[in-house]
VOMIPA-162095 format. One line per 10 residues: number of its first residue (from 1); for each residue z, x, y of N, C-alpha, C, O, CB. Coordinates in nm, 2 decimals. Atoms other than C-alpha are relative to their C-alpha. Glycine has a CB too. Layout:
REM VOMIPA-162095
NUM	Z:X:Y:Z:X:Y:Z:X:Y:Z:X:Y:Z:X:Y ~ ...
//
This chain:
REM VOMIPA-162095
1	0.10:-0.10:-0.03:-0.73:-1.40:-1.19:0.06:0.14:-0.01:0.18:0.16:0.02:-0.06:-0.03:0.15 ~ -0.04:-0.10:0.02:-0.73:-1.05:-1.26:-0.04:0.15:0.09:-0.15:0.20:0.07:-0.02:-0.01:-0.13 ~ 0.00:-0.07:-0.06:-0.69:-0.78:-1.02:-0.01:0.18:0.03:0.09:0.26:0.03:0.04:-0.05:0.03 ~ 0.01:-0.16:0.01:-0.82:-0.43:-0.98:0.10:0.09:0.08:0.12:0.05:0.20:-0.14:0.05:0.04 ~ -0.09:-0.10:-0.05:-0.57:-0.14:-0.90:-0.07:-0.01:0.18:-0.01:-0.08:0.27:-0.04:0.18:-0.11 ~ 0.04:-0.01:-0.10:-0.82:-0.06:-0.59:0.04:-0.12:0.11:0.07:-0.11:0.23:-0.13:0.02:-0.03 ~ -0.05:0.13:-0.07:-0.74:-0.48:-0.49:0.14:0.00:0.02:0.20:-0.08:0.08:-0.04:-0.13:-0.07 ~ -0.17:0.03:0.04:-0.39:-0.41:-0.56:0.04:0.11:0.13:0.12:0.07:0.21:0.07:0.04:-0.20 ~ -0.02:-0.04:-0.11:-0.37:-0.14:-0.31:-0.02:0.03:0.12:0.04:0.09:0.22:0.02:0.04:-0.01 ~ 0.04:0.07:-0.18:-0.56:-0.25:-0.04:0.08:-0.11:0.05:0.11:-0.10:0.17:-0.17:-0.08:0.01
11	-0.09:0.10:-0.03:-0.34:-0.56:-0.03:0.12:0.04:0.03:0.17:-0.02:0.11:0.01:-0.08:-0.08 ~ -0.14:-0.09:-0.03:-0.02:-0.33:-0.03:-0.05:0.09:0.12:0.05:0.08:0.20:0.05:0.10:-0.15 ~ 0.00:-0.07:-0.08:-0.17:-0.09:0.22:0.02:-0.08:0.14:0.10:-0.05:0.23:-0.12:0.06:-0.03 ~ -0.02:0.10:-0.14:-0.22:-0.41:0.47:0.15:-0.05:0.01:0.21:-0.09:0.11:-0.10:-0.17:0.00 ~ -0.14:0.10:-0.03:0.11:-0.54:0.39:0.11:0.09:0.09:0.17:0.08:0.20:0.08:-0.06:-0.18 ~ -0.04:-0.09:-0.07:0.27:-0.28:0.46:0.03:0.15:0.17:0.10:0.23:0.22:-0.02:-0.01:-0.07 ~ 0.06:-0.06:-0.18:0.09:-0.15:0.82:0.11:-0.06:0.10:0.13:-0.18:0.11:-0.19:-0.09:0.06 ~ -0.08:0.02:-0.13:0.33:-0.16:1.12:0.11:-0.12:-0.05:0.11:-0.22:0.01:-0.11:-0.05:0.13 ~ -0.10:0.07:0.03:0.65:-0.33:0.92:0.11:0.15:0.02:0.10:0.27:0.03:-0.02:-0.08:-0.15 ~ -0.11:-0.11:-0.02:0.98:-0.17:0.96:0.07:0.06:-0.15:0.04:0.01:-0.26:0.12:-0.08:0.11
21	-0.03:-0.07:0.16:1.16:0.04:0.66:0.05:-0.16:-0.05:0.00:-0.23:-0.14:0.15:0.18:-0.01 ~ -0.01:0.13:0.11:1.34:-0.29:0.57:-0.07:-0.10:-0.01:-0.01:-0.20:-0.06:0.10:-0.06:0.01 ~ 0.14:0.11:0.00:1.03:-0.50:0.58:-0.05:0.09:-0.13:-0.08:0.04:-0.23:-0.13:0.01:0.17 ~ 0.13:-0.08:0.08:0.85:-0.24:0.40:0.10:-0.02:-0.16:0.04:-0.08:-0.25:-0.03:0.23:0.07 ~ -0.15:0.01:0.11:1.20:-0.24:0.13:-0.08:-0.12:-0.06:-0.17:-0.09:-0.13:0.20:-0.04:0.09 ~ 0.03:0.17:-0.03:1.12:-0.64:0.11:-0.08:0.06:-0.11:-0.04:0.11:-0.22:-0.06:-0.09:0.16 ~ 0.12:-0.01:0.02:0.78:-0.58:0.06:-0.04:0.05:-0.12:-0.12:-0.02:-0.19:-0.04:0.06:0.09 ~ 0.01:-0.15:0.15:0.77:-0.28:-0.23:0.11:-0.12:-0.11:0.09:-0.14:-0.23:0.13:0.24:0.06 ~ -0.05:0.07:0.12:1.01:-0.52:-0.41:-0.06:-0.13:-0.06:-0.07:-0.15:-0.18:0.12:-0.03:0.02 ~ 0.08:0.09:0.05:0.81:-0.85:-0.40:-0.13:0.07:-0.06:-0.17:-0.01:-0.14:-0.02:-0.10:0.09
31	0.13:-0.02:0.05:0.48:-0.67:-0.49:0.08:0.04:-0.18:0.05:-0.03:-0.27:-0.10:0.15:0.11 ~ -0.02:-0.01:0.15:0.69:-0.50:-0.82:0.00:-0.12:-0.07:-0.07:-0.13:-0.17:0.12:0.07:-0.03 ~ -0.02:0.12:0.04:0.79:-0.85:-0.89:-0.15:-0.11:-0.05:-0.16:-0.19:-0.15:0.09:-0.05:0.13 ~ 0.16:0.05:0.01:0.41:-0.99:-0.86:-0.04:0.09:-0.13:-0.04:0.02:-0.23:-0.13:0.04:0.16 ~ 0.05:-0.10:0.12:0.31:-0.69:-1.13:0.07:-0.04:-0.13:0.02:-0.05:-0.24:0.04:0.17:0.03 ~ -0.08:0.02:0.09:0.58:-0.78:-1.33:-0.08:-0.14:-0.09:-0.13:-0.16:-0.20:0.16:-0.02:0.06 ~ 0.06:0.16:0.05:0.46:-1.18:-1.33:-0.15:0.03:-0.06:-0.17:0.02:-0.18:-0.01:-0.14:0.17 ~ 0.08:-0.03:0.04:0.13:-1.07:-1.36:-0.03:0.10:-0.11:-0.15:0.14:-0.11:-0.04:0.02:0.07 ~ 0.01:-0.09:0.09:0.15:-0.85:-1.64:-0.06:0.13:0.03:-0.12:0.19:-0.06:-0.06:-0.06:-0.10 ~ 0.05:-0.14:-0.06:0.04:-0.53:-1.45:0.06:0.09:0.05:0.04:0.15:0.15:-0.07:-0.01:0.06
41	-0.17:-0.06:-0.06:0.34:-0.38:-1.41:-0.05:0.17:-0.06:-0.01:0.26:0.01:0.21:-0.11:-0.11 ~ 0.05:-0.11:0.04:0.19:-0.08:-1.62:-0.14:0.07:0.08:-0.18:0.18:0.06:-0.02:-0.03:-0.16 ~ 0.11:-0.04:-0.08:-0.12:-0.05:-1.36:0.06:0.10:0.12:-0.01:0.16:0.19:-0.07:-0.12:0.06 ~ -0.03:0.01:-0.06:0.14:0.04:-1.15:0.01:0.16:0.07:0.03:0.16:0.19:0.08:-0.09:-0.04 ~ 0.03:-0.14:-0.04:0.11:0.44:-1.10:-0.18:0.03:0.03:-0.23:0.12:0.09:0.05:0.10:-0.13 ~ 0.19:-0.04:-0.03:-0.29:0.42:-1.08:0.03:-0.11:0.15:-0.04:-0.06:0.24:-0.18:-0.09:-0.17 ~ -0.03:0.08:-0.12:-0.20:0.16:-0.78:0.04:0.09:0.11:-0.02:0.13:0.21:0.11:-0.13:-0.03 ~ -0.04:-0.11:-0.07:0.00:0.39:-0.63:-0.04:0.11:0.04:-0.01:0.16:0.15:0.07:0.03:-0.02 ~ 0.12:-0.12:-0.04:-0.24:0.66:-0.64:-0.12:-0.02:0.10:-0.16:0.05:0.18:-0.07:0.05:-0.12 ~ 0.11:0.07:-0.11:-0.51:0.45:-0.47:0.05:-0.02:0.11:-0.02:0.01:0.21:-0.05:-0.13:-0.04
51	-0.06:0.05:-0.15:-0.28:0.32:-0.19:0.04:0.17:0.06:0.03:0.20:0.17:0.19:-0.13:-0.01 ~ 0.01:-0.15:-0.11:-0.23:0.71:-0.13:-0.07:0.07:0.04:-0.05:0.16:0.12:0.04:0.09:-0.02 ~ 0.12:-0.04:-0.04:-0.56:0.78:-0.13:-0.09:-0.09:0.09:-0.19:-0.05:0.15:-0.06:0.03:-0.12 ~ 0.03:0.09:-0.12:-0.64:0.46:0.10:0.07:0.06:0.11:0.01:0.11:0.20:0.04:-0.17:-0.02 ~ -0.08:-0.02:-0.10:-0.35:0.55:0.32:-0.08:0.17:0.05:-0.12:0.17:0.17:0.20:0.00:-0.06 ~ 0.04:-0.12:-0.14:-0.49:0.94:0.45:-0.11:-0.01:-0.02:-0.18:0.08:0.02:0.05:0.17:0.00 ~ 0.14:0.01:-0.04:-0.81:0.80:0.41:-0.02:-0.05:0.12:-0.12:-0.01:0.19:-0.08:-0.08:-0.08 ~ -0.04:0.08:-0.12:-0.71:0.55:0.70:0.05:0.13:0.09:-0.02:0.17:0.18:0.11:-0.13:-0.04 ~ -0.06:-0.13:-0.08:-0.52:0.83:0.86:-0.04:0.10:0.04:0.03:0.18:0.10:0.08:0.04:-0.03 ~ 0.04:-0.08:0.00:-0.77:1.04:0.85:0.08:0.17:-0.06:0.07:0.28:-0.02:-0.04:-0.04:0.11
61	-0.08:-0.16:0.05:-0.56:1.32:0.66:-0.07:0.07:-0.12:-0.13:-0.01:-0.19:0.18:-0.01:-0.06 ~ 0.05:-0.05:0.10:-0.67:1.56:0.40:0.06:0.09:-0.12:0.10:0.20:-0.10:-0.08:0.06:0.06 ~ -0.08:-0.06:0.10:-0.52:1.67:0.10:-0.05:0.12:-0.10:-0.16:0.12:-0.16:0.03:-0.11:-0.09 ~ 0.05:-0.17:0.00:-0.54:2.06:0.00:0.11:0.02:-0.08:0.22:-0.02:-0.03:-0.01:0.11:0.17 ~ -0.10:-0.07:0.12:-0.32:2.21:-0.33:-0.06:0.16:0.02:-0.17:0.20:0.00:-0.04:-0.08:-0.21 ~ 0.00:-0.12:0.03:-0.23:2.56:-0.27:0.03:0.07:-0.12:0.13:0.04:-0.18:0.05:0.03:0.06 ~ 0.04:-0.05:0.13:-0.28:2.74:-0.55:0.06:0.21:0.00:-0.02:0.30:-0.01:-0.20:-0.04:-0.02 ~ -0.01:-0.17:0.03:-0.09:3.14:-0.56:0.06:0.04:-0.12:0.13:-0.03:-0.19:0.07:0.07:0.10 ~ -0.04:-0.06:0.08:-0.01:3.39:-0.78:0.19:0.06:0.04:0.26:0.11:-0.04:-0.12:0.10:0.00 ~ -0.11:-0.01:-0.09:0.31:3.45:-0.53:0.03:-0.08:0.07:-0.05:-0.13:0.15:0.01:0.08:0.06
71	-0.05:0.08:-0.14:0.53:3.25:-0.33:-0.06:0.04:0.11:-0.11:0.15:0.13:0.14:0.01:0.04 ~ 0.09:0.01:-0.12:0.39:3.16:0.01:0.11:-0.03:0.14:0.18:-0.12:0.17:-0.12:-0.15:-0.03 ~ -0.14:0.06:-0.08:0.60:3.20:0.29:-0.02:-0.07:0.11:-0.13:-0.03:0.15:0.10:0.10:0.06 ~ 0.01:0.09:-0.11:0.62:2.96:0.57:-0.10:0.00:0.10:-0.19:-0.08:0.13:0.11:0.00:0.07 ~ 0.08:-0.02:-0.12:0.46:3.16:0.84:-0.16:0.03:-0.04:-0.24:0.03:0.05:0.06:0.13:0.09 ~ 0.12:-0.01:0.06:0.13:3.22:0.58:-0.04:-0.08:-0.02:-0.16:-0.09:-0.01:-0.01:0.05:-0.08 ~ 0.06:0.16:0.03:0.13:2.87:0.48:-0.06:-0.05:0.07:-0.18:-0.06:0.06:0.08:-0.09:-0.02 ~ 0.01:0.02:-0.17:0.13:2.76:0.85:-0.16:0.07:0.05:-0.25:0.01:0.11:0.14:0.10:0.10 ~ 0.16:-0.02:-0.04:-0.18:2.97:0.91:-0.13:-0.04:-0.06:-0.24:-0.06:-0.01:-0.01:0.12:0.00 ~ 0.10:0.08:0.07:-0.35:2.85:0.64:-0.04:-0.11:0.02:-0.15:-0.14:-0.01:0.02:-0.01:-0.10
81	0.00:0.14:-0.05:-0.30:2.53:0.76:-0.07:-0.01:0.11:-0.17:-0.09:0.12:0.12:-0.06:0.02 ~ 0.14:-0.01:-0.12:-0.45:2.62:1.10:-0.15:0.04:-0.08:-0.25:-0.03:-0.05:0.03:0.15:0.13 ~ 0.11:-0.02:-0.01:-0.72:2.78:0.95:-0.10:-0.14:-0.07:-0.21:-0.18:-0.04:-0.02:0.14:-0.06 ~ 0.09:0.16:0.08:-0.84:2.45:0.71:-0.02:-0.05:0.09:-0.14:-0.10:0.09:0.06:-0.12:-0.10 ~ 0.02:0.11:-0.13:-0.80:2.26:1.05:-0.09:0.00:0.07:-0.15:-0.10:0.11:0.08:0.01:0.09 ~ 0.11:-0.03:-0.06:-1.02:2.46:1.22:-0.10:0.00:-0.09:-0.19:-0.07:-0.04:0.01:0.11:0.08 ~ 0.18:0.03:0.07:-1.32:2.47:0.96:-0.02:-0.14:0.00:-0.12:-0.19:0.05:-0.03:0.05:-0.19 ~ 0.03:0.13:-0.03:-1.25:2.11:0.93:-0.03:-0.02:0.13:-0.14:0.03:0.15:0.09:-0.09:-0.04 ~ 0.04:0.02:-0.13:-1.29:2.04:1.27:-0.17:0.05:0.04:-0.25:-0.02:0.09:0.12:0.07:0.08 ~ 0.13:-0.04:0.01:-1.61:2.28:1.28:-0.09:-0.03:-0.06:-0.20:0.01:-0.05:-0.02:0.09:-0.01
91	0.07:0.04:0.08:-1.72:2.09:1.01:-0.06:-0.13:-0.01:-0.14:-0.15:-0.09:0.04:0.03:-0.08 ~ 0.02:0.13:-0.02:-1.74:1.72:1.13:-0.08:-0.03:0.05:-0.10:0.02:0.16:0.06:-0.06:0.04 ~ 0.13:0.08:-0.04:-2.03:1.51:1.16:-0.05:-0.13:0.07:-0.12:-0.21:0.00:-0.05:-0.01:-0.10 ~ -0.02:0.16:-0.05:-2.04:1.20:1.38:-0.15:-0.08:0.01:-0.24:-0.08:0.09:0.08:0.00:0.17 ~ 0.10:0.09:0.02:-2.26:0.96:1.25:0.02:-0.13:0.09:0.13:-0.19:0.11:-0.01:-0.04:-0.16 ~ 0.00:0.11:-0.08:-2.36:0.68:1.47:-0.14:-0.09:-0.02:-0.15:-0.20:0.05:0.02:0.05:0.13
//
């Protein structure tokens, strides 16, 4: 049977939940090993992009590319960062 990227890193996202770095080690090597057997060893960066976009979906985190014409120094970055936090935050909708 043949498995979509999306199945491939939902199964890696679970496997990997609350193991320790050398669990997780383990883990990242038998899955390459499965891609390999399975011939999907070339899926293997669209997999990885999904399991990062499952993982701060789960984590609720949000991913923001600054974009300047000038370096950005720490303490500007930092505020920027508050300020996304706060619109997000002003901006959430709790469906129930």
């Amino acid at each position: 049977m043949k498995y979509t990227t999306k199945q491939y890193a939902t199964a890696l996202l679970g496997a990997l939940e609350d193991k320790t770095a050398r669990e997780q080690k383990k883990i990242l090597r038998r899955f390459m090993q499965v891609l390999l057997k399975s011939r999907d060893f070339s899926k293997r960066a669209a997999i990885l992009k999904e399991y990062e976009r499952q993982y701060l979906s789960a984590h609720g985190v949000k991913k923001v590319n600054l974009d300047s014409a000038a370096p950005v120094s720490p303490k500007l970055k930092n505020e920027i960062v508050q300020a996304i936090e706060k619109f997000i935050q002003m901006h959430l909708v709790d469906l129930k």
